[in-house]
C-alpha angles and dihedrals in degrees: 000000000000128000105269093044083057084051089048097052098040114037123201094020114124113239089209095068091017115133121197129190114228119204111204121170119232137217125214106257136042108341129194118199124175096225121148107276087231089049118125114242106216107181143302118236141154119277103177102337094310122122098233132179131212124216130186121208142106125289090243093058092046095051098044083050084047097061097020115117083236115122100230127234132291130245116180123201112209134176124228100268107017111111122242146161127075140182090028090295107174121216135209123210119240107151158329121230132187120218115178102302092339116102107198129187124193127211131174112234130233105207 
């Protein structure tokens, strides 16, 4: 969504100061989203049976990630159980989600 469909959606908010939520699905696994590194990481839960994370920032920010040479951040998906984690990469919590029998938890990843 670029600046001017934002204005166009919501009418009379600044873009300047202006905050918008991104949906993007999940994998389980290693992820790698290009999402802006200043970016607020709301939750991860279940839409329709698909592992999905919400993240808060302008619509500035999202678009120059967007098209940035950066290779984005990094979200793993991991089962209880399962062993992850390698070259004294650090995680950081954001959810646990349940799927059928599966219990999942994401972290974003610190390479």
């Amino acid at each position: 969504m670029d600046m001017i469909e934002t204005e166009t959606r919501y009418p009379g908010m600044p873009l300047s100061n202006s905050r918008i939520i991104q949906k993007y699905p999940l994998d389980v696994g290693r992820n790698k989203i290009k999402i802006p590194e200043c970016a607020s990481i709301l939750t991860a839960q279940l839409q329709k049976d698909i592992i999905c994370l919400w993240v808060l920032d302008t619509p500035a920010d999202f678009a120059l990630a967007k098209n940035s040479d950066s290779p984005g951040r990094t979200f793993d998906i991991v089962g209880t159980g399962h062993p992850f984690g390698k070259n004294r990469e650090t995680y950081n919590y954001i959810s646990t989600v349940q799927l059928y029998s599966f219990v999942w938890h994401v972290f974003e990843a610190f390479i």
